[in-house]
Z-matrix of the N, CA and C atoms (Angstrom, degrees):
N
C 1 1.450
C 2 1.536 1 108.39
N 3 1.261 2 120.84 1 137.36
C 4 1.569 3 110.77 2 -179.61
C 5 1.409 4 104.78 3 -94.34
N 6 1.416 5 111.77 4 -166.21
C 7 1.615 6 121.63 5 -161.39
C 8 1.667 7 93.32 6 -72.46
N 9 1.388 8 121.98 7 -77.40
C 10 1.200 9 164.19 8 -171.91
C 11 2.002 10 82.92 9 -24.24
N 12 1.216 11 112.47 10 -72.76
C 13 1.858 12 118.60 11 178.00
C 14 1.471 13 110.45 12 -57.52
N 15 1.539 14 118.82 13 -27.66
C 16 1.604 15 126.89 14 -159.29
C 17 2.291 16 78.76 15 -83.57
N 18 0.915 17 86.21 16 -65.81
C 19 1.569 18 91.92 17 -175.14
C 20 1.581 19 117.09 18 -33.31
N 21 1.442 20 97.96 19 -50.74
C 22 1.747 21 95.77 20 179.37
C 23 1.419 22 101.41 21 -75.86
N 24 1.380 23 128.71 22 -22.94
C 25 1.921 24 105.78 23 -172.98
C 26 0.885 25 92.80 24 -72.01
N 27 1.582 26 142.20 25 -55.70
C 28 1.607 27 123.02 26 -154.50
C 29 1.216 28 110.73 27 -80.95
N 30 1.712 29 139.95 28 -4.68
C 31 1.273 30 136.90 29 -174.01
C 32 1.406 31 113.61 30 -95.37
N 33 1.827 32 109.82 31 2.69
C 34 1.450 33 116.06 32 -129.76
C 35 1.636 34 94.67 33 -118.56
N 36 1.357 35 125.02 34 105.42
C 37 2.025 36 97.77 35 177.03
C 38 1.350 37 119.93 36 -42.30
N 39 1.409 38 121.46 37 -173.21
C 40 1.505 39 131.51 38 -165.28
C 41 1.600 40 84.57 39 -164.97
N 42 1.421 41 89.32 40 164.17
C 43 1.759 42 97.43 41 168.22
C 44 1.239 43 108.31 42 -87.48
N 45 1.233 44 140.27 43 -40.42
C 46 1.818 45 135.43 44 151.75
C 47 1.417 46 128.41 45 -79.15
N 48 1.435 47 112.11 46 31.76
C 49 1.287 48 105.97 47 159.81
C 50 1.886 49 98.04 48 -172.57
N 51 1.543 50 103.63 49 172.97
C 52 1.760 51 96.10 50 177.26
C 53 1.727 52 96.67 51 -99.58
N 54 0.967 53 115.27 52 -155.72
C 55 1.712 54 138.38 53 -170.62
C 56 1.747 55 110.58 54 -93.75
N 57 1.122 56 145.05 55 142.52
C 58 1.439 57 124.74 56 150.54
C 59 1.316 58 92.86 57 -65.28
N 60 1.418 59 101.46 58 174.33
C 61 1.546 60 146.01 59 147.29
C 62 1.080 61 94.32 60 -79.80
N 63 1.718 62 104.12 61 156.60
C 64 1.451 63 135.02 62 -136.53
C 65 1.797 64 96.91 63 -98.79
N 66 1.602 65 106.94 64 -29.58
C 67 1.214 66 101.31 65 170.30
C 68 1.751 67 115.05 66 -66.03
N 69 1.503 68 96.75 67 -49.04
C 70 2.158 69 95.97 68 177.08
C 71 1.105 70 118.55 69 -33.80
N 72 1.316 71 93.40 70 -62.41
C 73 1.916 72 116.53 71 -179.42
C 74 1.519 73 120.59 72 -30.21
N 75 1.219 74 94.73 73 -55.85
C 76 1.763 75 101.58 74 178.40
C 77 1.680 76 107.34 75 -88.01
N 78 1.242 77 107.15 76 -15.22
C 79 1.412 78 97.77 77 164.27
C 80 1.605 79 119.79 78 -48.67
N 81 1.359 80 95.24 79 -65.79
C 82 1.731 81 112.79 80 -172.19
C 83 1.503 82 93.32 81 -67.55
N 84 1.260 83 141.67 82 -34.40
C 85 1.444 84 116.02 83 171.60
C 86 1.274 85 127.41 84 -68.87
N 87 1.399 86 116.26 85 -25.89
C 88 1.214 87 121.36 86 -167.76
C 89 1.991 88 106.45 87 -84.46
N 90 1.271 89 93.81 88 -2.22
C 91 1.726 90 116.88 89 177.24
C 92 1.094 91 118.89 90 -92.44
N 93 1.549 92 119.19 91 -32.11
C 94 1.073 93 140.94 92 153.29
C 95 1.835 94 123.48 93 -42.65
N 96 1.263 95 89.16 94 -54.91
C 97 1.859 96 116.49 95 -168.30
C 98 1.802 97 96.64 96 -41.21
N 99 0.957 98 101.04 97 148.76
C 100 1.650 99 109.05 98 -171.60
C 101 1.779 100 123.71 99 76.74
N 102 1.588 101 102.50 100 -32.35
C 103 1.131 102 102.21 101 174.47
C 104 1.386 103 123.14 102 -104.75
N 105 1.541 104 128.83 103 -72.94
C 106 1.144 105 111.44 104 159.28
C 107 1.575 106 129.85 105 -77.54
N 108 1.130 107 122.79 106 -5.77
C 109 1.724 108 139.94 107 -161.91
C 110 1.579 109 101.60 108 -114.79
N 111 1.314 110 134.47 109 126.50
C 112 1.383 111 120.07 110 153.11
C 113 1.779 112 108.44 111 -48.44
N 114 1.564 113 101.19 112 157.56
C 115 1.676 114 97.12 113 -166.82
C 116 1.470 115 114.09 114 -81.24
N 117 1.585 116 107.48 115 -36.33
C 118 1.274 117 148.05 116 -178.93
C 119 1.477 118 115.02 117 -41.28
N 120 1.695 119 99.64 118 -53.70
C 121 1.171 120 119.02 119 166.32
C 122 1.344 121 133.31 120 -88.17
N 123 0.835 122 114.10 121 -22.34
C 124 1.969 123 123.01 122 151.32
C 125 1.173 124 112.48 123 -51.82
N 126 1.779 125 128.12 124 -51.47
C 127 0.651 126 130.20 125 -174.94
C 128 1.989 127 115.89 126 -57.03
N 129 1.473 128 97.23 127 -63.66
C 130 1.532 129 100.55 128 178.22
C 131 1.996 130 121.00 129 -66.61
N 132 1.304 131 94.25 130 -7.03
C 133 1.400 132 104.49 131 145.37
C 134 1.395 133 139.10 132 -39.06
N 135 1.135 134 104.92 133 -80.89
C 136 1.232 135 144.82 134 163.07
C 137 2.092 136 121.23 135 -50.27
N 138 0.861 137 90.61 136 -49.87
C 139 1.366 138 111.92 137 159.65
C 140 1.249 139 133.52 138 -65.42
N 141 1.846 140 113.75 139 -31.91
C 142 1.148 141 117.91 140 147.80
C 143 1.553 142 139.14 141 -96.53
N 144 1.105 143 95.81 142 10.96
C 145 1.736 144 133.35 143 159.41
C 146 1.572 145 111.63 144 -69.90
N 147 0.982 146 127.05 145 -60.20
C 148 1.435 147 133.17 146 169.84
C 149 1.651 148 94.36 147 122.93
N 150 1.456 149 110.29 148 -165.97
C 151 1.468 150 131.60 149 149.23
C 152 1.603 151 112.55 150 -66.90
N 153 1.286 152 82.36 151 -74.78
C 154 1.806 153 89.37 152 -179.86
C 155 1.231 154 114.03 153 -118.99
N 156 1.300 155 112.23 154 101.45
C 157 1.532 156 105.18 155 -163.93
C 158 1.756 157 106.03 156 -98.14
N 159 1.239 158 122.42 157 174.50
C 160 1.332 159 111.28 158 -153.75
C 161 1.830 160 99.18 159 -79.55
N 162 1.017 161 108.16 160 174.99
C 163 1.272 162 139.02 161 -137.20
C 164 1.380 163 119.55 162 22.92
N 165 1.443 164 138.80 163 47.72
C 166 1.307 165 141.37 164 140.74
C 167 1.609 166 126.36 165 -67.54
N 168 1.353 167 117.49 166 168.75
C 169 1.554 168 83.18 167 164.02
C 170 1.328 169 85.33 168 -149.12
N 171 1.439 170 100.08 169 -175.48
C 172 1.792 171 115.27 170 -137.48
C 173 1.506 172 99.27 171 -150.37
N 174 1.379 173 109.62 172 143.40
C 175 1.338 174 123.76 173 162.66
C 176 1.543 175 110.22 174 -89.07
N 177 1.586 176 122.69 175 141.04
C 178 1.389 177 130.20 176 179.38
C 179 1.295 178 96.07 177 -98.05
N 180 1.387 179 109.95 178 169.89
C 181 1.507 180 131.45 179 176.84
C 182 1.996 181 99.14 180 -57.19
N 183 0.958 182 89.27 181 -51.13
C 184 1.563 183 101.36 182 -170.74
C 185 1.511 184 121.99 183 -65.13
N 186 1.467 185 111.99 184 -7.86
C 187 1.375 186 144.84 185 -142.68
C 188 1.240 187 128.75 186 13.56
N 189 1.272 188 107.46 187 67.36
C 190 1.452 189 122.49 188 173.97
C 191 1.829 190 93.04 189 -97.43
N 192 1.176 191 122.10 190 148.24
C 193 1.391 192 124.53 191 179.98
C 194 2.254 193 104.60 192 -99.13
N 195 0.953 194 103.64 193 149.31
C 196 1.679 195 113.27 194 -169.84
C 197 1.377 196 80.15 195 -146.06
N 198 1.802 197 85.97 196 153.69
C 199 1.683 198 115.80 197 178.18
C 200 1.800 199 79.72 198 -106.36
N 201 1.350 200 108.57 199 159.53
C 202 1.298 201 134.35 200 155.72
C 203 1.367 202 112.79 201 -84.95
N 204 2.094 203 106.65 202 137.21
C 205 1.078 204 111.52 203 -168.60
C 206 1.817 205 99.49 204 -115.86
N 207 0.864 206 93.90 205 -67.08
C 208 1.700 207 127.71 206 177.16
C 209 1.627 208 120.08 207 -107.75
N 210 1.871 209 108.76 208 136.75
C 211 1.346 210 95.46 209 -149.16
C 212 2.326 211 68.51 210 -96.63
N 213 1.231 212 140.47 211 173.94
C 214 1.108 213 126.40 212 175.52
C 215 1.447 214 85.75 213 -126.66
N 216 1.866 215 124.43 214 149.89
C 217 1.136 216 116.47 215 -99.61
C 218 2.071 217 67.69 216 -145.28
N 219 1.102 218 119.65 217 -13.19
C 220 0.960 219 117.15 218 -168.31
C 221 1.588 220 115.64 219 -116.88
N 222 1.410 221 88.56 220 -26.06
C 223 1.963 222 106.64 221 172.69
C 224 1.676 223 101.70 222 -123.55
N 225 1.215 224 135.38 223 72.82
C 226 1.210 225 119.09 224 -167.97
C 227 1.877 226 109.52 225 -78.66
N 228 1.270 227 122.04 226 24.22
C 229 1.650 228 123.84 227 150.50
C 230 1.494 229 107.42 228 -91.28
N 231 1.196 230 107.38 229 -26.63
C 232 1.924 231 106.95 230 177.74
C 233 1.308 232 129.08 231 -112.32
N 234 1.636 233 95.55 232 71.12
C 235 1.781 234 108.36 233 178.26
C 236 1.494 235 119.13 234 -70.16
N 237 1.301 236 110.76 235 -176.97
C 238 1.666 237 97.85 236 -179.45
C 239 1.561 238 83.92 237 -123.75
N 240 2.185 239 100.57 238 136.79
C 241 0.866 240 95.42 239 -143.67
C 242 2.183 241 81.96 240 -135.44
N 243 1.438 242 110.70 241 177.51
C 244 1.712 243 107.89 242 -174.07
C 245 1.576 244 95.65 243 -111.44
N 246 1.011 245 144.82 244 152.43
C 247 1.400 246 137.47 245 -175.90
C 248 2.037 247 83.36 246 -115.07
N 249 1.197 248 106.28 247 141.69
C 250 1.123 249 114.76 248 169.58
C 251 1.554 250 125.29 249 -139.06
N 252 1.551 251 117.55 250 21.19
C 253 1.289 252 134.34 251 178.52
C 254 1.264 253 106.29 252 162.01
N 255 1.626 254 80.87 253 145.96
C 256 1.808 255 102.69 254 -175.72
C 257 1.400 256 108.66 255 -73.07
N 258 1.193 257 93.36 256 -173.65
C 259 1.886 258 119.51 257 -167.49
C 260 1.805 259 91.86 258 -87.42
N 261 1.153 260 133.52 259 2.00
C 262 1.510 261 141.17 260 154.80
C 263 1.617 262 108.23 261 -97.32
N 264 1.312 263 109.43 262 12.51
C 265 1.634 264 98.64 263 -174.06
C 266 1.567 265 119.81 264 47.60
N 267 1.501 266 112.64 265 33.10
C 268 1.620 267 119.53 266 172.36
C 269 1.991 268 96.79 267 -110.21
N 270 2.033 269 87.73 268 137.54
C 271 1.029 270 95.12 269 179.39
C 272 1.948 271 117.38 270 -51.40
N 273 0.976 272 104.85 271 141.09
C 274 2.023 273 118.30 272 173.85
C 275 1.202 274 118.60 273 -95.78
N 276 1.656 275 114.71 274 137.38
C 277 1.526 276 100.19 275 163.88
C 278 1.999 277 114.02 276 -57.11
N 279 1.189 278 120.94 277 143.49
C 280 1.135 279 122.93 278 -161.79
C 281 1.614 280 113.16 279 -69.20
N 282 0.938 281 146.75 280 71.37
C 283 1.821 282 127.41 281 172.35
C 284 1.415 283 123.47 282 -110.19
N 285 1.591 284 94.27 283 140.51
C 286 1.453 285 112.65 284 -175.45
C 287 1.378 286 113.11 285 -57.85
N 288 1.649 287 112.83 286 124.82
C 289 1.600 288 95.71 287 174.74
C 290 1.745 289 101.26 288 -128.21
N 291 1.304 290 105.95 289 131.75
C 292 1.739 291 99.78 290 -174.26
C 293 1.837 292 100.17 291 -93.39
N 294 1.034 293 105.18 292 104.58
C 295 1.668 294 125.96 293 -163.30
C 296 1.849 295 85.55 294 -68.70
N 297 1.175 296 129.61 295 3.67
C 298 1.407 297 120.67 296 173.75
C 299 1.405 298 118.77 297 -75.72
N 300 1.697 299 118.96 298 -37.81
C 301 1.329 300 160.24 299 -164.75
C 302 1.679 301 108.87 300 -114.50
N 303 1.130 302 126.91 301 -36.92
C 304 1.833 303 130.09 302 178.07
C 305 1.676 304 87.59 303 -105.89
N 306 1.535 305 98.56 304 94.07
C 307 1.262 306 113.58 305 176.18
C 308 1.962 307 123.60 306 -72.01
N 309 2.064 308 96.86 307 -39.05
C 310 0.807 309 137.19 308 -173.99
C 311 1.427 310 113.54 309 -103.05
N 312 1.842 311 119.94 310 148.82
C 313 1.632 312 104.11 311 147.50
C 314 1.327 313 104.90 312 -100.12
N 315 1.328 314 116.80 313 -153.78
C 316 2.135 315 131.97 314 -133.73
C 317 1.646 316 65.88 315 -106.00
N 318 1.271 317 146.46 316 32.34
C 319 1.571 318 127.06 317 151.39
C 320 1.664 319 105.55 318 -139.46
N 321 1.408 320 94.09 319 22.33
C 322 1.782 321 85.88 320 166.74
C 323 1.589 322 124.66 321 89.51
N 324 1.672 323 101.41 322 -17.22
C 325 1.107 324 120.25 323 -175.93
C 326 1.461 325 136.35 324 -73.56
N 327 1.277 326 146.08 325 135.99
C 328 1.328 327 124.62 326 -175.44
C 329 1.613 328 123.78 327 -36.12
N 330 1.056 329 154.25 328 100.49
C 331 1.759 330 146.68 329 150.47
C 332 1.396 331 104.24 330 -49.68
N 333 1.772 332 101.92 331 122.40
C 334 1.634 333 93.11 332 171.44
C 335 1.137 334 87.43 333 -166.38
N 336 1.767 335 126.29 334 147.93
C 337 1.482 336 121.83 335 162.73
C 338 1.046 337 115.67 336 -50.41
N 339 1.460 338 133.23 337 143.02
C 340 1.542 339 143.00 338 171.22
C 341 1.833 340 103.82 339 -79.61
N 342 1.978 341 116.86 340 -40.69
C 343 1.087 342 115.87 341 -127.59
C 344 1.073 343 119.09 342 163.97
N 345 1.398 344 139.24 343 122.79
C 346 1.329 345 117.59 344 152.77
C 347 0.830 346 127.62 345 -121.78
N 348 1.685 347 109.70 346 166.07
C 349 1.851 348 130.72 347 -126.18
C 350 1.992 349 87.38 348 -122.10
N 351 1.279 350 90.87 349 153.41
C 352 1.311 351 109.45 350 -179.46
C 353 1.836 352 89.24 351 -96.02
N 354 1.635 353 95.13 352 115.10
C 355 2.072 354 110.76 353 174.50
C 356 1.716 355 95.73 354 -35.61
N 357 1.690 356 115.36 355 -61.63
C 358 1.550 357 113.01 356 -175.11
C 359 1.467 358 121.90 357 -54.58
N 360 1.035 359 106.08 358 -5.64
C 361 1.871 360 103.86 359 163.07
C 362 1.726 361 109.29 360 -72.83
N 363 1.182 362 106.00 361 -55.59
C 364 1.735 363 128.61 362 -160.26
C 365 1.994 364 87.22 363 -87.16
N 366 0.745 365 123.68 364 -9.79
C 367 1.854 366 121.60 365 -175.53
C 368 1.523 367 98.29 366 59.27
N 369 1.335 368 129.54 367 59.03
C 370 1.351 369 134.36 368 -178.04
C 371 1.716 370 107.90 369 -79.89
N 372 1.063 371 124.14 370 143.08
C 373 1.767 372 101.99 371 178.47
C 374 1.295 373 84.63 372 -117.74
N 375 1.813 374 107.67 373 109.47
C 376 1.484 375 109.31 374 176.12
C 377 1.283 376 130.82 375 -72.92
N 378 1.686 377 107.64 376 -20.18
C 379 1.437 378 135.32 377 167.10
C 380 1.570 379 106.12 378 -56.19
N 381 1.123 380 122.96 379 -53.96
C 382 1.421 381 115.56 380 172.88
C 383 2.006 382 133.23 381 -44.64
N 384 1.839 383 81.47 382 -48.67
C 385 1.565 384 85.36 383 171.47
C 386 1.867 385 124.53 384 -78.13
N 387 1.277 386 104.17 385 -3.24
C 388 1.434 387 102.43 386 159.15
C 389 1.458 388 111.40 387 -127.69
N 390 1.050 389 143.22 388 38.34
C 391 1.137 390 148.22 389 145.54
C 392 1.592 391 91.75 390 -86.91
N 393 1.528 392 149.39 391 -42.01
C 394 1.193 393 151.46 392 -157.62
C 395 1.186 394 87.89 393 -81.15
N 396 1.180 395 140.38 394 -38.46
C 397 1.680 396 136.12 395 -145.14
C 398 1.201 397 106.06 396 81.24
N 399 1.297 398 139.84 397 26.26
C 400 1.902 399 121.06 398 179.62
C 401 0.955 400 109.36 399 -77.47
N 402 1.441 401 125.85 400 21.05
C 403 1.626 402 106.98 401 -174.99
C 404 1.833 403 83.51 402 -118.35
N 405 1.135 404 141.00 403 -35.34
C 406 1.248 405 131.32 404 175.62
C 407 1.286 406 113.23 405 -94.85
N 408 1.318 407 127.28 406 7.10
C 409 1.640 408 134.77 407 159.84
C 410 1.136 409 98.64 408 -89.73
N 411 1.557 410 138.72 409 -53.08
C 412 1.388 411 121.55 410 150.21
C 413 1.144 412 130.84 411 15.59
N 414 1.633 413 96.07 412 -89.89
C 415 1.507 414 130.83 413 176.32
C 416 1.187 415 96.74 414 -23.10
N 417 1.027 416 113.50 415 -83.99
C 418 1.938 417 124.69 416 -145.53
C 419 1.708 418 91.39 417 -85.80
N 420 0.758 419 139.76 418 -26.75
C 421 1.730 420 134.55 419 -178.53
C 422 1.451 421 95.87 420 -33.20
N 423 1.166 422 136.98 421 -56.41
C 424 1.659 423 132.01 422 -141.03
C 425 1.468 424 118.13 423 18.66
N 426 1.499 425 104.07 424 44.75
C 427 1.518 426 102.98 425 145.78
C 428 1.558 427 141.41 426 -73.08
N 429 0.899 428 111.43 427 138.04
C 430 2.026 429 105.21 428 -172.01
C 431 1.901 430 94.33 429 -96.96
């Protein structure tokens, strides 16, 4: 099995089980590397994966949780990202914030991913936000 197929089974639901997150995923590959995986290539795998590559989602400093839109190409910890619930875990009106440029949140405070959260913690229906297209409405939004 190569990396590229190993990556989508474990990221991937099943009917008896859910998907990792994108961080697990490369965990166990990168565990892999040397043994079943060249390392070399896990590595540049992974690397061209990003941190948070888009459709993951992420805890903010502030802990409001955001889906990933855009991986940003020059700061890859500061993607531009959709906030979709507050720091009470209540659904949010949705806005794009490109965490490259919203240095701060509305108290002055650093904005920065903490992390990302598995949607089945937060009951996220990830099917919903790309069944909508938000990940290629994203795209073209050029909201800051």
């Amino acid at each position: 099995m190569s990396i590229v197929d190993t990556y989508d089974a474990l990221t991937s639901d099943k009917v008896y089980k859910k998907g990792m997150t994108h961080l697990e995923a490369t965990q166990v590959l990168y565990q892999q590397a040397g043994e079943q995986f060249d390392r070399p290539l896990v590595s540049k795998f992974i690397e061209s994966l990003g941190v948070f590559p888009p459709g993951c989602y992420v805890q903010l400093s502030d802990n409001q949780i955001a889906l990933v839109l855009e991986v940003n190409e020059e700061s890859k910890l500061r993607p531009r990202v959709m906030t979709i619930m507050d720091r009470y875990m209540n659904p949010v009106k949705e806005m794009v914030i490109n965490l490259d440029k919203v240095l701060t949140d509305s108290k002055g405070r650093s904005l920065r991913i903490q992390g990302i959260v598995s949607p089945e913690a937060f009951n996220i229906d990830r099917e919903k936000h790309f069944q909508e297209g938000v990940i290629s409405n994203g795209f073209a939004m050029g909201n800051s």
